[in-house]
Every structure is written in C-alpha cells, then in structure tokens.
C-alpha positions in Angstrom: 23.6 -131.2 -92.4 20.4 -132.9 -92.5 17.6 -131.1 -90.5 15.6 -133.5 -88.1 12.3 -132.9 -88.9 11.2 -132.6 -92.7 10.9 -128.7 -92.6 14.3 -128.3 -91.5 15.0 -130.2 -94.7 13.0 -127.6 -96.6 14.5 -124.6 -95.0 18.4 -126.3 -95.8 17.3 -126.2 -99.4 16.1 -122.8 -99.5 19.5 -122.0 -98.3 21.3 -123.3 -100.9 19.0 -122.6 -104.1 16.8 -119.8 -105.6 13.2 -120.9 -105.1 11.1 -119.7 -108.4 7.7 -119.2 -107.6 6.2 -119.6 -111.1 3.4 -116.9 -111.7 0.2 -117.0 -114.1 2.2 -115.6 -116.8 4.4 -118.1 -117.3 3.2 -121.1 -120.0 2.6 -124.5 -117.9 3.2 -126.7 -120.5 7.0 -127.6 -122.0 9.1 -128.9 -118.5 9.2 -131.0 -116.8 9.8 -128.9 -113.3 6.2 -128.2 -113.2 2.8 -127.4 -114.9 0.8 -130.0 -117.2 2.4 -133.0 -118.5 0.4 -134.9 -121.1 0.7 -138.2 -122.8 -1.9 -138.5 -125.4 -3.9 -140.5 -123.0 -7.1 -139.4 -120.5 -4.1 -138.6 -117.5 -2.8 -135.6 -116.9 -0.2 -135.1 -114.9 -0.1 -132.4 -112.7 3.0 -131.0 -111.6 2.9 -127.8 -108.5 6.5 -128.1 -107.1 10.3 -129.6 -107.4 11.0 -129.3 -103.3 10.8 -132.5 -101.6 12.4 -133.0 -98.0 14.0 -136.9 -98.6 16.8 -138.0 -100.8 16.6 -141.2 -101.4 18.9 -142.9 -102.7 17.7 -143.7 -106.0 16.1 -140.8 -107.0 15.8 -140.4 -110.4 15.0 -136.7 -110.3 18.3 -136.2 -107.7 15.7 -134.0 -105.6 16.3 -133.4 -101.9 18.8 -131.5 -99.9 21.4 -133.8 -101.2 21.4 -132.7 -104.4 24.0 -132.5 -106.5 23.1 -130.7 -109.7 19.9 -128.9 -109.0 20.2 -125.0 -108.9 16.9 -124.0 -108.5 13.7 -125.4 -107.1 9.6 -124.3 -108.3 6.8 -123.9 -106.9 3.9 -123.0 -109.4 0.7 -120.7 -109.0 -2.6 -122.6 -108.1 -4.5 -120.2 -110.1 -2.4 -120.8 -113.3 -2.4 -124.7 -112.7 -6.2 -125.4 -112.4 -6.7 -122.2 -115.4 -4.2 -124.5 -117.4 -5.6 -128.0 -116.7 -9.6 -126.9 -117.7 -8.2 -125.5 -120.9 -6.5 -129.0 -121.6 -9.6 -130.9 -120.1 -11.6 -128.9 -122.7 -9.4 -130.1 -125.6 -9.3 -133.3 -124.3 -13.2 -133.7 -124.4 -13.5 -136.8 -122.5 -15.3 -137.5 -119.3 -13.6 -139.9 -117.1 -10.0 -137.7 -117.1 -7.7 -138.4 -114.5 -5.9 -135.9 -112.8 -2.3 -137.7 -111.1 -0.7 -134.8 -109.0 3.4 -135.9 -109.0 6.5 -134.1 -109.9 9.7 -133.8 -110.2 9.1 -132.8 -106.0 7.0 -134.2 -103.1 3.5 -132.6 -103.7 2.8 -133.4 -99.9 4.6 -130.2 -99.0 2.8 -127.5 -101.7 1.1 -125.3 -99.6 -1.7 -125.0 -101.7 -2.4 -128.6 -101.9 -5.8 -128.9 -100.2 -6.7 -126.0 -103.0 -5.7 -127.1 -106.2 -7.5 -131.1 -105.5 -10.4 -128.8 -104.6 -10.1 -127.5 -107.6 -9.4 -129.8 -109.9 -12.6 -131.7 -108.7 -14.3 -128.9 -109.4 -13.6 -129.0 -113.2 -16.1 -130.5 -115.7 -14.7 -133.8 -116.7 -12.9 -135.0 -114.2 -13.6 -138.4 -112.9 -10.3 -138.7 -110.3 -7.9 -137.4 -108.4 -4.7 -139.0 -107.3 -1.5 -138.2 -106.0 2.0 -139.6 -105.6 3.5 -139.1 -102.5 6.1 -140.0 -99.6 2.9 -139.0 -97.0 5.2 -138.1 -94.0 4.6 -134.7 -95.0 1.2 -134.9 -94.3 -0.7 -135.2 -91.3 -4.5 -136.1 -89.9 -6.0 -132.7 -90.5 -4.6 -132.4 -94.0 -5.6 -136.0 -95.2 -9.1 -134.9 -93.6 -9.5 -131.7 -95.7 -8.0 -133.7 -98.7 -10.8 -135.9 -98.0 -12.9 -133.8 -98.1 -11.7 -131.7 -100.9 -11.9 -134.9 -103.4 -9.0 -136.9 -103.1 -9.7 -140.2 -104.4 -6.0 -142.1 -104.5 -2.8 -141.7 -102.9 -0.2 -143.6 -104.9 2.2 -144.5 -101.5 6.1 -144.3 -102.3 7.0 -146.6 -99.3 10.2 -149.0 -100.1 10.6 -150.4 -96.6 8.8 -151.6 -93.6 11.8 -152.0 -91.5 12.1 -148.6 -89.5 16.7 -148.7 -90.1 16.0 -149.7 -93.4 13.4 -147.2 -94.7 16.3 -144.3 -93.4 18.4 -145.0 -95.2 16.6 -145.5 -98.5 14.5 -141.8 -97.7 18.2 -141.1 -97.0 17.0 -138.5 -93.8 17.2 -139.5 -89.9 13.8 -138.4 -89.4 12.1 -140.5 -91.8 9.4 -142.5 -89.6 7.9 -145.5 -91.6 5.4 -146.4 -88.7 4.2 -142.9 -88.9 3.7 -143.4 -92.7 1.7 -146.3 -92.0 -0.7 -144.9 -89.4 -1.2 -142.2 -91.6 -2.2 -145.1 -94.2 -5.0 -146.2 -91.7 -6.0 -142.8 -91.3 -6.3 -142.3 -95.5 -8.4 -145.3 -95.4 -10.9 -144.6 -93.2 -11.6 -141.5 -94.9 -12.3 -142.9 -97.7 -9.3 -142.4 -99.8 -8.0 -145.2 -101.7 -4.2 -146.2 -101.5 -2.0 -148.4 -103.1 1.7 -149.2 -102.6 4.6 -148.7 -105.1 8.0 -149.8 -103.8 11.2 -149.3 -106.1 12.5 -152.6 -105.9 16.4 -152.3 -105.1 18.0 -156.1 -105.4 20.4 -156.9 -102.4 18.3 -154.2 -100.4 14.6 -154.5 -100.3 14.1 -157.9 -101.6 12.6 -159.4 -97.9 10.7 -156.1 -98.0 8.6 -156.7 -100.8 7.0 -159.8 -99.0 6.3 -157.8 -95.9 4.9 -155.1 -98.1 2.3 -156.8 -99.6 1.0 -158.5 -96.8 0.5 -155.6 -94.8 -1.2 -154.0 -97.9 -3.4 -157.1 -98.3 -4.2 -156.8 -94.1 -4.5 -153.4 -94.5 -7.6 -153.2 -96.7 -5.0 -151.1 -99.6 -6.1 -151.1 -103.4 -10.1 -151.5 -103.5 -12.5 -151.2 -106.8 -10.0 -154.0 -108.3 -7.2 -152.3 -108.2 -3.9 -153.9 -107.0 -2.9 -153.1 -103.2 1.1 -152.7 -104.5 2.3 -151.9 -107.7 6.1 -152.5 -108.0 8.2 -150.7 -109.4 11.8 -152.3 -111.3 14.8 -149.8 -109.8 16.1 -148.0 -113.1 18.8 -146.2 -113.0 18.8 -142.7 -114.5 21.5 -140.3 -116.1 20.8 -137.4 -113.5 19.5 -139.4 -110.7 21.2 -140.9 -107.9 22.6 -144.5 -108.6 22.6 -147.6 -106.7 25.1 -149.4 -106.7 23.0 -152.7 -107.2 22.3 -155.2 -110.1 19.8 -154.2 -112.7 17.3 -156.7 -112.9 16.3 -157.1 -116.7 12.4 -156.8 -117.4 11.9 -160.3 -118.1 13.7 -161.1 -114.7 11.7 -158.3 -113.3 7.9 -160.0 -114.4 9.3 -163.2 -113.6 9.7 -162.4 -109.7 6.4 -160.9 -109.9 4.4 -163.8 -110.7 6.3 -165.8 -108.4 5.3 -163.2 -105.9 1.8 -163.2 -107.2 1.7 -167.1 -106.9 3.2 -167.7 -103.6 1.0 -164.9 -102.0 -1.8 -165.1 -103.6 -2.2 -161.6 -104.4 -2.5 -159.7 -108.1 0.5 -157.3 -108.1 -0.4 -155.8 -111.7 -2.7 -154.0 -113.9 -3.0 -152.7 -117.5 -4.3 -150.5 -119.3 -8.1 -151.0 -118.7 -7.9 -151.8 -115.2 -6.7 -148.8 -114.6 -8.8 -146.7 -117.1 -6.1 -145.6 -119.2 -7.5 -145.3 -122.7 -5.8 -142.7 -125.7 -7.7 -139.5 -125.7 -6.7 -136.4 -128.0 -2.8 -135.2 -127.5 -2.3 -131.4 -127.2 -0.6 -130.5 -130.4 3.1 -130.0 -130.7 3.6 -126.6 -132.6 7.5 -126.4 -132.6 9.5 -129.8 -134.5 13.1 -130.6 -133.6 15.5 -128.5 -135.6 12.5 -125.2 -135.3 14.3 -122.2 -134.6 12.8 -120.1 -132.3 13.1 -116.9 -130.2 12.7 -117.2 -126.8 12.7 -114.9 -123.5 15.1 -116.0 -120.8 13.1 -115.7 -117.2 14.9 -117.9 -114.9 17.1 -120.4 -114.2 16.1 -124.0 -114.8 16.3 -126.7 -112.4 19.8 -128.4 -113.3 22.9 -126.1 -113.5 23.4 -125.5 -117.0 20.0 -124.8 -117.9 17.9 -122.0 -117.9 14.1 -121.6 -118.7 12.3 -120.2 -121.1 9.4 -118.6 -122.8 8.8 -119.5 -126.5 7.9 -116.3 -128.4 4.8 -114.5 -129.5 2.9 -116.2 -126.7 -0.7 -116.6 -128.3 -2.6 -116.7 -124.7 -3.3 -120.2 -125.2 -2.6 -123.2 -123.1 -3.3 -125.1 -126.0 0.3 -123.6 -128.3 2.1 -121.9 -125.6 5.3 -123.2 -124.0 8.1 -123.1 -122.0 11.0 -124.4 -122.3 14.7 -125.3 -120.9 17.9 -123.9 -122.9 20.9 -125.1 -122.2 23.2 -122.7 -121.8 26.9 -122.5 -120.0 26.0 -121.4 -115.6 28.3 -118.0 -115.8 25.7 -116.6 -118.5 23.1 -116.2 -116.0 23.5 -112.1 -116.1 24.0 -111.9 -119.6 20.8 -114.3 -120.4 18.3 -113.6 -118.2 15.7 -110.9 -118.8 16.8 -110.9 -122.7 15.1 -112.4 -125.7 17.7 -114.9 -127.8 17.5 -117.3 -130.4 17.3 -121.4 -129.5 17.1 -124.7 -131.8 15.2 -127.0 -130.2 16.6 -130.9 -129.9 14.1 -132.2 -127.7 10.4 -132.2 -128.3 9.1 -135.2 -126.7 5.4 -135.2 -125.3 5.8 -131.2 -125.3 8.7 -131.2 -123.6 10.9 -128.8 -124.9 14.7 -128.8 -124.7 16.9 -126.0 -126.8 20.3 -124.5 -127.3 21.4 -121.5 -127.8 22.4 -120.4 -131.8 
C-alpha cells in the first residue's frame, strides 16, 4: 500500500529492493541508473539517484513503488559525481557547460542535493545549473539553500492543475498540486528560473494544457527568452508504464502546438540556440559493439535480469572507464556477483553500455 506522505513511499520501496549506494570506486560513466550521461553536446546530464516517491502513470523509466520490474534502486556518492563531472568538463573545454541534474529517479529526494549544485557551481566552466523535478519533495528551506547554492533552473514535471486529476497521473493520494504551485512562487522569488513540461496524455490532460500555460504566463515562469512550458508528446516506452491512450504522431503533435501558440499568444518552443545547446567534444567510446571484454560483477542492475558491471583493467580515468549492465538470467545473482566473467557488448550508444554473458 501506498504511504501518505512521500517518505512513506520511500521507506515502501526500500522494503521491497536492495538500495546500492554507489561508492567512489565505481566508474560513473556507462548506465543509465546514475553518474554522467553525455551527448556530444555542452549538457551534461547528471544523474545521483533512481528512487522517486510517485508513479505516474506513464513513466517511462517504471520508477516508483509501483514498480514492476525494477530490483534495485541507486543512490551515487557526491564526491565521485562532482570528481567525475570536472574531469568531463575538462575534456569538454568549453565555457558555457550546462549541468541538467535528472535521472532515471526524482533528484528532489537525494540527500546530498543542496551539496552536489554547490558543487557543480563551483567547477570551472560551468555556466548553469538545472534540474528536473516533481518539486513536492522539496520544501522552502531547501529551495532557499538551492538558491543559494547556485541553482539556476528547475525544469517543473507538473501534468495537471486539477488537484483529482494530478493524483492520479503522480499515481499517489498524497500528491498535492497546489503545494507544487506555491512552491513555484517560492522558486521564483528566489531567483530561480522555472519552466513547465507537461507529458501531454490525449483524452486526459488535453483542457490542462490551456490552464497550464496561463498560469505559467501569470506566473512570471520562463524568463531570459525562454518558453514558460515546454510540452512534452506522451511516448510510450518498452519498460515504462503505458497509457492506454492514442499516440498522437509528431506532425499532429506540432500541429496542436501552434494552434496553442496562436490562440494564446504564447511561444511554447525553442531550439537549439535558444536554449544554448551547441556540439562540444564527445567523450570517446573505447569498447565497439561486438568487443569482448572482461568484466567484474558488483551488483545488481536496476531491472531484474540485469546486473552491473565494471569493464576491466580500470585505467583511473573518467575519460575510458565504464560500467556497464550484463544481462544475465535473476537466479545467477550468487554465482555472478563478486566474480570477474567474460561479456560481448550489443549496446554502445552515447557510452551506454549493454552486454551478455559469453
């Protein structure tokens, strides 16, 4: 059952899965679960933990105590995160680098939040700091010392203004959407920027996305040019939760936009350069589908079936050093971890590694 407040959420799911706390030993580039995420580009994604207390209904990630297929949750070292991301920053060698905390989790409940945006604003380089998050978790004194630690943008997950509605979507009783909102004004007058990105879910939310972007408009939401809401198209994913809804096709999708954008009088999107996304140099990728390589079993990974991995001889670089998720049959856990075994990799895909056992 459900807790009623979002911590009782927390403590259900550390009843039912082994939490992994991810120490500075362990590479933080090659999952997805957590550690650095790069895509060639001057943002880096952030990643410090996999728990998040909602489960909405879409989710692609299936997070949440309603999971169905997760069997472990992370939550990473600060230390090794902000060790990993200067080395990256370094390689990167640009000034205006973005730093997006999100995960496969709601950052809002890392415990070491306040410290790792302190951090990470303290690194040479870096021109901003966002996050993506549900904000319930949060309250006035920790948007104040995220203030005041460097937070620049919160990227709001909110699908609903109608209190019933935005329940069920979070898919928790507690879920408060006024809170969410007050918490907004709160953001705002400390100087943090915020912008909106509903997942629009057609049959459910349509009505909503009006409402939405007239209270960001009233609100103040999305200053230096950027859009107050950003929406998102509702896609359904092979692990997530589904919807049973109509997929709206892109071109139906940008269609509804501008209509939106026309009848409201509002711009709902942005490229590339209005958001100061530019290429900038892509860590290398040192193991090619098909490589055979040893690995070092430490853990399991986040879905049933896999496990996680260390790619052998580690070089003590950020830079070539990765982890990685074998897939491996659940009643091997004994046998595999703690042991070094041989894996072809099959997925590679912005060094994110994915092997099976040979």
């Amino acid at each position: 059952m459900i807790g009623v407040t979002w911590k009782d959420s927390i403590n259900e799911i550390e009843g039912k899965r082994k939490i992994i706390r991810v120490s500075e030993d362990v590479p933080q580039v090659g999952v997805l679960a957590f550690g650095l995420v790069d895509r060639g580009t001057n943002i880096i994604e952030v990643r410090p933990t996999t728990l998040c207390p909602l489960s909405c209904i879409y989710c692609s990630v299936n997070a949440g105590p309603r999971s169905t297929n997760r069997w472990a949750e992370f939550i990473d070292d600060p230390g090794a995160l902000l060790s990993a991301l200067e080395e990256v920053i370094r390689f990167k060698d640009v000034n205006d680098v973005e730093v997006h905390i999100d995960g496969m989790g709601e950052p809002g409940v890392y415990p070491h939040l306040v410290e790792l945006v302190r951090g990470i604003k303290a690194i040479s380089g870096v021109s901003r700091v966002s996050i993506q998050t549900r904000l319930y978790m949060l309250n006035d004194d920790s948007l104040r010392e995220l203030a005041q630690a460097g937070l620049d943008r919160i990227n709001l997950s909110v699908d609903s203004l109608n209190p019933e509605l935005a329940k069920r979507i979070s898919g928790v009783p507690w879920y408060d959407v006024n809170r969410v909102k007050d918490l907004v004004t709160h953001a705002l007058e400390l100087g943090i920027n915020v912008i909106i990105s509903p997942v629009w879910l057609p049959g459910i939310n349509d009505d909503d996305m009006v409402s939405i972007i007239k209270w960001a408009r009233e609100a103040g939401l999305g200053k230096n040019e950027l859009p107050p809401v950003l929406i998102q198209k509702y896609i359904p994913h092979k692990r997530g939760r589904r919807v049973k809804v109509r997929v709206m096709t892109w071109q139906e999708f940008w269609g509804k936009i501008r209509e939106l954008e026309n009848k409201l009088g509002v711009k709902l999107s942005a490229t590339n350069d209005g958001l100061n996304i530019h290429r900038a140099p892509k860590l290398p990728i040192p193991y090619d589908v098909d490589d055979e390589v040893k690995v070092r079993i430490i853990s399991r990974g986040i879905i049933k079936g896999e496990f996680l991995g260390v790619i052998l001889p580690l070089r003590n670089s950020v830079i070539y050093d990765r982890v990685i998720t074998v897939i491996a049959e659940p009643n091997m856990e004994k046998i595999l971890i703690g042991k070094q075994v041989k894996v072809r990799i099959i997925e590679n895909n912005n060094n994110i590694y994915i092997g099976r056992l040979i």
